[in-house]
N, C-alpha and C positions, 0 to 999 in steps of 0.2 A: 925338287923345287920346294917342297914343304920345309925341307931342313933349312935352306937359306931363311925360309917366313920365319918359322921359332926360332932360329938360333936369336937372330936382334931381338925380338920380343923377349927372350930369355936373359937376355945381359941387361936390355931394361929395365928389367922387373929385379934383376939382381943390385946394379949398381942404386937403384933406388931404396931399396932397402937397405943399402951400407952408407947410404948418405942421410938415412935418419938417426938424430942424435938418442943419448939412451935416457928414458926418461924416469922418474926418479918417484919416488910414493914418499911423503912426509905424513904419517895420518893420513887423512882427507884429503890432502892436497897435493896434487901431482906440479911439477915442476922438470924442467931439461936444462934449469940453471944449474952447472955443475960446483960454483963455489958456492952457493945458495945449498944447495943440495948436502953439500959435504957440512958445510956449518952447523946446520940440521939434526944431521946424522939421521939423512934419507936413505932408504934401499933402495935399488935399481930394479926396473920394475924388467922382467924376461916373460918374454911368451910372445903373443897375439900384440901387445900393444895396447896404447890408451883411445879411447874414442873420445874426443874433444869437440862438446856440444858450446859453441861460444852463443852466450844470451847478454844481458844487460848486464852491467860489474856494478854490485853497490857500489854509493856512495861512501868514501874515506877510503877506499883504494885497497884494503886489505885482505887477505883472503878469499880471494870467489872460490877457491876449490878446482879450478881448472888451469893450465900449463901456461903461460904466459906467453901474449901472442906475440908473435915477431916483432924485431924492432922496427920496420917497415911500417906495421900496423897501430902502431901504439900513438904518433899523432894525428893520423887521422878518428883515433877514437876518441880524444882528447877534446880537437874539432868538434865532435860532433854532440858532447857532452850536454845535458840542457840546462840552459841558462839557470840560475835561481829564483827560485818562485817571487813574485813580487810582493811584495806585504800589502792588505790591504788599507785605506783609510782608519784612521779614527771612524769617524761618523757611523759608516759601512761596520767596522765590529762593534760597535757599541748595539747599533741596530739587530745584528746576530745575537747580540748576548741579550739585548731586551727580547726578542723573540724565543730563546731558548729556556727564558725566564720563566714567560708569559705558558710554555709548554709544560714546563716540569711544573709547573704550581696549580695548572689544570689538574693533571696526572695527581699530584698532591691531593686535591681537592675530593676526586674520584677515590684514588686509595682511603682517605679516613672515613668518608662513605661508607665507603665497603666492608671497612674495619668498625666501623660504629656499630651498621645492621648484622654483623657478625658476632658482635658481643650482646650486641640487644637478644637474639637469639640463643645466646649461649646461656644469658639468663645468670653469671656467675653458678657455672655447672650443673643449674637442673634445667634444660631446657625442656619447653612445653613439647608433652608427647602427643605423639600424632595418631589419630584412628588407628593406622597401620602396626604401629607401636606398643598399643596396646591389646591387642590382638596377638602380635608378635614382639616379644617382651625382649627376644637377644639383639632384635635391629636397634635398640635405645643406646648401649654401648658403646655399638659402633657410630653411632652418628654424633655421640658427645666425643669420642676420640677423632672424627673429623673434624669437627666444629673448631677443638683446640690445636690442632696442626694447621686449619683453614686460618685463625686467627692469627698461629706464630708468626705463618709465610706472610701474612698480610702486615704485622706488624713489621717484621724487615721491609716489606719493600717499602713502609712509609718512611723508616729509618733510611734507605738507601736514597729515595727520591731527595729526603732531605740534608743529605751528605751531596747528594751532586747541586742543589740548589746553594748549598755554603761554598763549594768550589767556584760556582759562576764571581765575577766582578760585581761590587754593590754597583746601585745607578748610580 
């Protein structure tokens, strides 16, 4: 009785496996188009086989890195593709761009701050030493060699705020 069960389960599993086409490795990119493949100059991929994780396909259609789904499949993905983003108003970006303005030029305002009371303290390199300081003569060093890495970083991020502030649209 058993032999009748496996034998059909056995030819199932057999003719299933002769009815998979061979799939091909280009780089990255696996493919079972065989004139695509040969153009190429793909290898045929032997063993186990490919595991084909189908997720979202960028957009412009080229390369996802995964075997291309059946022709069956291909309009209904097409269908299901999402519309183009709507562009907003004038008004509406203009509004965005005054708000992002009105942030980076805050942010501006804090950074020179920052940099100002930074330099005021740095004293053009003798800054005032502290009890601690003199007491402990090797912390003085160290904290004028912070003060000017404190100052560099702060001077880029004034220089960067005002590089994205020149990107934004004037009003």
């Amino acid at each position: 009785m058993k032999k009748f069960f496996v034998l059909p389960l056995l030819m199932t599993i057999v003719t299933a496996a002769w009815s998979q086409d061979v799939i091909y490795r280009c780089g990255n990119e696996y493919t079972n188009n065989v004139s695509q493949a040969k153009a190429k100059g793909c290898k045929p991929v032997d063993g186990s086989g490919v595991t084909v994780i189908h997720g979202t396909r960028p957009s412009g259609g080229g390369g996802s890195g995964a075997a291309p789904a059946p022709k069956a499949a291909r309009p209904a993905a097409a269908a299901s593709s999402s519309p183009a983003p709507v562009r907003s108003d004038n008004a509406a970006q203009k509004a965005r761009d005054s708000d992002a303005r009105a942030i980076l030029q805050s942010e501006l305002n804090k950074a020179q701050a920052r940099l100002n009371s930074l330099r005021a303290e740095y004293n053009d390199g003798n800054p005032v030493r502290t009890a601690l300081e003199l007491r402990n003569p090797q912390g003085y060093p160290e904290r004028v060699d912070k003060l000017k890495a404190d100052i560099a970083r702060q001077e880029s991020d004034v220089a960067g705020i005002r590089r994205e502030l020149d990107r934004l649209p004037a009003n």
